[in-house]
VEXFISE-446529 format. One record per residue: residue number from 0; residue in one letter; chain; x, y, z of N, C-alpha, C, O, CB in turn. Coordinates in pm, whole numbers, padded with zeros to 5 digits, m for minus. Glycine has a CB too. Layout:
+-----+------+-------+--------+--------+--------+--------+--------+--------+--------+--------+--------+--------+--------+--------+--------+--------+--------+
:  nr : rest : kette :    nxx :    nyy :    nzz :   caxx :   cayy :   cazz :    cxx :    cyy :    czz :    oxx :    oyy :    ozz :   cbxx :   cbyy :   cbzz :
+-----+------+-------+--------+--------+--------+--------+--------+--------+--------+--------+--------+--------+--------+--------+--------+--------+--------+
: NUM :    a :     A :      X :      Y :      Z :      X :      Y :      Z :      X :      Y :      Z :      X :      Y :      Z :      X :      Y :      Z :
...
+-----+------+-------+--------+--------+--------+--------+--------+--------+--------+--------+--------+--------+--------+--------+--------+--------+--------+
//
This chain:
+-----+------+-------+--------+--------+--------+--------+--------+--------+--------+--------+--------+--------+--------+--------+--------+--------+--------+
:  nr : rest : kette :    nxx :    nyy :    nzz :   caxx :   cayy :   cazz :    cxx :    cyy :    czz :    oxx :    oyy :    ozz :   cbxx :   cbyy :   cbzz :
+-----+------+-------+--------+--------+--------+--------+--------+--------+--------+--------+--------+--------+--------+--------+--------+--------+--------+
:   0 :    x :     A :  00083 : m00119 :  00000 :  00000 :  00000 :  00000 :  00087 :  00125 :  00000 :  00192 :  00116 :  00064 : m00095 :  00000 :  00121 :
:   1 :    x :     A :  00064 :  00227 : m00055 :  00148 :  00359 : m00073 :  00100 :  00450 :  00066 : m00006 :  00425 :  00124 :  00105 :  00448 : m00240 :
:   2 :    x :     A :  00154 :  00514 :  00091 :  00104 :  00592 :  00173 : m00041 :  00707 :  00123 : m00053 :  00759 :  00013 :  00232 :  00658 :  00215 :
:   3 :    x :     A : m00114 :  00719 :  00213 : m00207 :  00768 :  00154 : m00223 :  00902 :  00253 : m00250 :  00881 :  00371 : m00326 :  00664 :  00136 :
:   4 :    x :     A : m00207 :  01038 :  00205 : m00288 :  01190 :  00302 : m00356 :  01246 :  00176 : m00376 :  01210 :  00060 : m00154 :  01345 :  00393 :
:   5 :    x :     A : m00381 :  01354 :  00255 : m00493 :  01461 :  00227 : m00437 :  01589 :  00247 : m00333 :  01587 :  00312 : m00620 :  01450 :  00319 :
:   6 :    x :     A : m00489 :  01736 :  00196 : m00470 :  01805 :  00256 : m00595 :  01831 :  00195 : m00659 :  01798 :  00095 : m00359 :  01867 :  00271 :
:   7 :    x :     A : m00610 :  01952 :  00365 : m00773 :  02023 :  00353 : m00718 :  02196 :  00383 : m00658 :  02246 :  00478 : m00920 :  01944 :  00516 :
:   8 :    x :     A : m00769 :  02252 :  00261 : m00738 :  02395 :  00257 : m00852 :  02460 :  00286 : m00939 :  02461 :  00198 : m00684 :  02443 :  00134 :
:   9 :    x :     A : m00878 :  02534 :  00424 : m00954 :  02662 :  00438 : m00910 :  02830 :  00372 : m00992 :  02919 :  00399 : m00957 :  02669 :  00588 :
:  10 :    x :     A : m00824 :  02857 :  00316 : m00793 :  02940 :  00248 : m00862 :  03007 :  00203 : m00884 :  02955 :  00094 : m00743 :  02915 :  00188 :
:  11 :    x :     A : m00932 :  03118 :  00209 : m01027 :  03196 :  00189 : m01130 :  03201 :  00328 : m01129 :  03316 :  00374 : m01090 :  03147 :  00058 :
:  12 :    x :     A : m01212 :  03113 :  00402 : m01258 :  03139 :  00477 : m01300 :  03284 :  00514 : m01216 :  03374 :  00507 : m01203 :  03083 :  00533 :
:  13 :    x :     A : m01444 :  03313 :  00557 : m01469 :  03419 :  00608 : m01426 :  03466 :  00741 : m01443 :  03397 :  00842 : m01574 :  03423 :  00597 :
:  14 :    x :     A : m01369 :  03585 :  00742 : m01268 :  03626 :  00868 : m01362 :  03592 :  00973 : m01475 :  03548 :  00951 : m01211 :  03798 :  00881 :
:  15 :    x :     A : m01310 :  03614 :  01094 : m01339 :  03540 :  01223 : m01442 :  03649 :  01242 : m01396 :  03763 :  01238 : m01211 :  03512 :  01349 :
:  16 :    x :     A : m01595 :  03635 :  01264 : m01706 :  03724 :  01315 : m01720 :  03783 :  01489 : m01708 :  03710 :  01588 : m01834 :  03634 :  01279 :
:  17 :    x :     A : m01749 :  03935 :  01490 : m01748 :  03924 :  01603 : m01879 :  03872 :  01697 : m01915 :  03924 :  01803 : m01705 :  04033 :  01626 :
:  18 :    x :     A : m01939 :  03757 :  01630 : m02016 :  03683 :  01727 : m01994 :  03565 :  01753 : m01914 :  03509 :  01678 : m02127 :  03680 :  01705 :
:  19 :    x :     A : m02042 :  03500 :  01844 : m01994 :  03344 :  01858 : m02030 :  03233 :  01759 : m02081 :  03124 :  01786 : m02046 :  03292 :  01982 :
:  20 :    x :     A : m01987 :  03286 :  01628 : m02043 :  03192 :  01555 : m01904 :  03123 :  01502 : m01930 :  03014 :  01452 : m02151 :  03252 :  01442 :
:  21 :    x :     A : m01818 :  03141 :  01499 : m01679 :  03140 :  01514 : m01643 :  02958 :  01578 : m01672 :  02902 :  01683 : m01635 :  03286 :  01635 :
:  22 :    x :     A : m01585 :  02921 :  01481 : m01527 :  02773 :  01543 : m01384 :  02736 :  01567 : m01314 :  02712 :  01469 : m01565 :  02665 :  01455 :
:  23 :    x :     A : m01319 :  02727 :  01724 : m01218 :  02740 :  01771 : m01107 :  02607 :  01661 : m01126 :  02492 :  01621 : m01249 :  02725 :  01943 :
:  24 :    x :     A : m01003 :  02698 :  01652 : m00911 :  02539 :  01599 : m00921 :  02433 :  01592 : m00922 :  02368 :  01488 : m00828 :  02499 :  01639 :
:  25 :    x :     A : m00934 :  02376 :  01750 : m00980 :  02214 :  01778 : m01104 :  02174 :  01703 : m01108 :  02078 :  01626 : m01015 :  02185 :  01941 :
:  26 :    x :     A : m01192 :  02242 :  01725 : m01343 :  02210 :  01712 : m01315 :  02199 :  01539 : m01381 :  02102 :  01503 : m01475 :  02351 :  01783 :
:  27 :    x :     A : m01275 :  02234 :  01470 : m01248 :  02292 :  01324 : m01145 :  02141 :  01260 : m01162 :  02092 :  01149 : m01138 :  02485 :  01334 :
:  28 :    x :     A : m01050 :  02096 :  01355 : m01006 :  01993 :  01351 : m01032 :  01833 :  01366 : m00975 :  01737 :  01314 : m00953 :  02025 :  01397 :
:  29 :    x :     A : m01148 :  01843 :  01461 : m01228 :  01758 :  01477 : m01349 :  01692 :  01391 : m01385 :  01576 :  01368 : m01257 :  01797 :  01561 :
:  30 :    x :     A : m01398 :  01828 :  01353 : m01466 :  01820 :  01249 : m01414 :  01768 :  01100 : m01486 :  01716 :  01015 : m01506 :  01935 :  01247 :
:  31 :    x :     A : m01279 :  01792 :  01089 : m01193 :  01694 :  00990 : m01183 :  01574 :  00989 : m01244 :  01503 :  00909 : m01081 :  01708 :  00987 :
:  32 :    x :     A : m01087 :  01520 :  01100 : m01116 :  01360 :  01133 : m01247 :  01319 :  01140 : m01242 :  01218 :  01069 : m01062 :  01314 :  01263 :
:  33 :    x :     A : m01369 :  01329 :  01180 : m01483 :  01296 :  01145 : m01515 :  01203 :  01060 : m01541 :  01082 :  01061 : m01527 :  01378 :  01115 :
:  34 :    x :     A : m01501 :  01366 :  00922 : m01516 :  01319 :  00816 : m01442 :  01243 :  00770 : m01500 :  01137 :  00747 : m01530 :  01384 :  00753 :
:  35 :    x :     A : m01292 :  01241 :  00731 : m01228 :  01111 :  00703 : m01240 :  01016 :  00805 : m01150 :  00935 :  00783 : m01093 :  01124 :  00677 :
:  36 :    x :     A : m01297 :  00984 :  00895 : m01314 :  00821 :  00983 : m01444 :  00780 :  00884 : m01455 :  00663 :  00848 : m01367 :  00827 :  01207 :
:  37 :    x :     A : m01558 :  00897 :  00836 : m01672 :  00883 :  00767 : m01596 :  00791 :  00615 : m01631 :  00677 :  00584 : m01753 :  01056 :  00742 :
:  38 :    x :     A : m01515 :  00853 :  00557 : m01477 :  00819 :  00424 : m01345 :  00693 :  00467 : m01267 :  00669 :  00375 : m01421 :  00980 :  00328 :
:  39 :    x :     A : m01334 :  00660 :  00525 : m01233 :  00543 :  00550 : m01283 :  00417 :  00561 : m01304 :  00390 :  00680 : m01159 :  00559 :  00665 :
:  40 :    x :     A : m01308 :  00336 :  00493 : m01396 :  00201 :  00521 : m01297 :  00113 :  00582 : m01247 :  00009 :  00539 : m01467 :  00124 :  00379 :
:  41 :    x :     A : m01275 :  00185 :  00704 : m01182 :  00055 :  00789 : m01181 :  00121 :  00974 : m01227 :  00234 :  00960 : m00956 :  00045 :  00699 :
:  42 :    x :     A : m01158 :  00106 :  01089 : m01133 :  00130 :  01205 : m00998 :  00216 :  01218 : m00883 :  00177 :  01198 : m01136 :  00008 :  01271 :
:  43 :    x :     A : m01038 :  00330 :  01253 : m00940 :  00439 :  01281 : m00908 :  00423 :  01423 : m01012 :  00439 :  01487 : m00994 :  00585 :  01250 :
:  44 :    x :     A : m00808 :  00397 :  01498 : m00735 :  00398 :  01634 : m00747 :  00536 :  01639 : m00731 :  00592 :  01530 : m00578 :  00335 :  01650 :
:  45 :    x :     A : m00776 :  00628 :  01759 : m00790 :  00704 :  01801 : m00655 :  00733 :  01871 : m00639 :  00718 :  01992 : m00895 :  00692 :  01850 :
:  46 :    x :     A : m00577 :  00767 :  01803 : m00430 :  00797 :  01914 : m00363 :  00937 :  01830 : m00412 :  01016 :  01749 : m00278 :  00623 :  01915 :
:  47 :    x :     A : m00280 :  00930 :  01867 : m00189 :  01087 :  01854 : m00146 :  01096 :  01698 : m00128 :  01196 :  01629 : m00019 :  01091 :  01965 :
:  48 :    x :     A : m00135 :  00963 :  01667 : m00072 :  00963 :  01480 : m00172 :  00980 :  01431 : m00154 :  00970 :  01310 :  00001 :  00827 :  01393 :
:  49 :    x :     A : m00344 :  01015 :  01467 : m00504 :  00978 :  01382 : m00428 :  01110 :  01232 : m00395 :  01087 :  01115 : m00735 :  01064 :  01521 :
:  50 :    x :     A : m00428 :  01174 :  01273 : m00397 :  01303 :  01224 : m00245 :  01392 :  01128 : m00220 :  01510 :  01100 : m00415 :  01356 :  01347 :
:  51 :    x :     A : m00172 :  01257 :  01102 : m00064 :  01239 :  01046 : m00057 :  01265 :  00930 :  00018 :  01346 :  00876 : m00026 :  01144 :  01060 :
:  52 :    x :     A : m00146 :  01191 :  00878 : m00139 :  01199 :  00703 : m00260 :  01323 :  00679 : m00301 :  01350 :  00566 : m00194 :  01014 :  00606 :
:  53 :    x :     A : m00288 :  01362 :  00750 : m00378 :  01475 :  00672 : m00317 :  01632 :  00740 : m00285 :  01650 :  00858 : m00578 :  01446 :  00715 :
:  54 :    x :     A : m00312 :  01730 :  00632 : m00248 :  01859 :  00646 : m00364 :  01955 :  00639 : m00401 :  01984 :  00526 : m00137 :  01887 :  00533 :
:  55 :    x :     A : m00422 :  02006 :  00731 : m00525 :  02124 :  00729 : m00416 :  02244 :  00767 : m00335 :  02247 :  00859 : m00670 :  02104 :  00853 :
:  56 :    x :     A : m00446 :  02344 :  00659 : m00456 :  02483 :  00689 : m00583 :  02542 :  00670 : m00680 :  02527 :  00595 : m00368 :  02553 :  00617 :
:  57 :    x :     A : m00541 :  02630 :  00782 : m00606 :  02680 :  00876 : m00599 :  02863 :  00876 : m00633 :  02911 :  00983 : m00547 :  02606 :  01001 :
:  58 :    x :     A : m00573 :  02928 :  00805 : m00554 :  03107 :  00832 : m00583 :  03178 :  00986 : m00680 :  03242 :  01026 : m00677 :  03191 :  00726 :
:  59 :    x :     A : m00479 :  03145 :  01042 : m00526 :  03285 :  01164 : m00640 :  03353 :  01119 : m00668 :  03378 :  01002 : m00405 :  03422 :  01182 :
:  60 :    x :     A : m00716 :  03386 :  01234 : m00837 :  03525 :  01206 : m00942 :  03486 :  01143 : m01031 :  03571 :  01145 : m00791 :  03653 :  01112 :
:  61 :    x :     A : m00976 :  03357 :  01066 : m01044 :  03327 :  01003 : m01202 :  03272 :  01098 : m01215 :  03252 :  01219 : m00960 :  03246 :  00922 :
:  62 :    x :     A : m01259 :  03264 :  01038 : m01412 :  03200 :  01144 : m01378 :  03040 :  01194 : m01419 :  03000 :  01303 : m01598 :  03184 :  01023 :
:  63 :    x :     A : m01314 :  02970 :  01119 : m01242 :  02870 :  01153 : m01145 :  02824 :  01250 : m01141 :  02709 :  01295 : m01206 :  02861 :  01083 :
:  64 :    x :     A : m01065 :  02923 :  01282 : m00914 :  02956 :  01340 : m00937 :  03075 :  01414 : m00832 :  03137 :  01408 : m00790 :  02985 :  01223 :
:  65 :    x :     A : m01025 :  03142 :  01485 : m00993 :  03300 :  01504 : m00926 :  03318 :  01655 : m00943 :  03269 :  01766 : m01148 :  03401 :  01491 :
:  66 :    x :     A : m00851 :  03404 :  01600 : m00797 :  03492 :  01725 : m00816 :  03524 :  01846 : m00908 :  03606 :  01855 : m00794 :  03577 :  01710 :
:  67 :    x :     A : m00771 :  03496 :  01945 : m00825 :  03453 :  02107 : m00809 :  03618 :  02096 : m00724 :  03674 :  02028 : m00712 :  03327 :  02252 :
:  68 :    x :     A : m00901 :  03678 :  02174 : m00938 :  03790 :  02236 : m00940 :  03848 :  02400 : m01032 :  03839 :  02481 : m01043 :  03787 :  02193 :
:  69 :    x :     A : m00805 :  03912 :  02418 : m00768 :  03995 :  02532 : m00907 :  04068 :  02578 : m00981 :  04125 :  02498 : m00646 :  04104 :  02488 :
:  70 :    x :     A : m00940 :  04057 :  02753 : m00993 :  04145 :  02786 : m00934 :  04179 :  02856 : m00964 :  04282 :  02917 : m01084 :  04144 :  02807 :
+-----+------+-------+--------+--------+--------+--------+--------+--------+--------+--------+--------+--------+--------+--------+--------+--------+--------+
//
């Protein structure tokens, strides 16, 4: 078998809103593996390598990724 990744480009994304509609990194990441455990017709181990072969960018500031906010 060859090695097999992905990459998932948010690139463009609408900048980060100032309401909570905004989805933190993790949550944005999670929502990735998901979907490939969805598209993998086999048992994904849940450990630290899940996330190896796939490359998400991500843009700072974006609604996806946004910017933790100082009060």
């Amino acid at each position: 078998h060859g090695r097999r990744s992905a990459v998932v480009d948010f690139t463009g994304t609408t900048a980060q809103l100032a309401t909570n509609y905004n989805a933190p990194e993790p949550v944005t990441r999670a929502a990735v593996l998901y979907v490939f455990r969805l598209l993998v017709d086999d048992n994904i181990p849940m450990n630290e390598g899940v996330m190896k072969p796939l490359e998400v960018i991500l843009p700072e500031g974006t609604m996806l990724s946004p910017k933790t906010r100082r009060r």
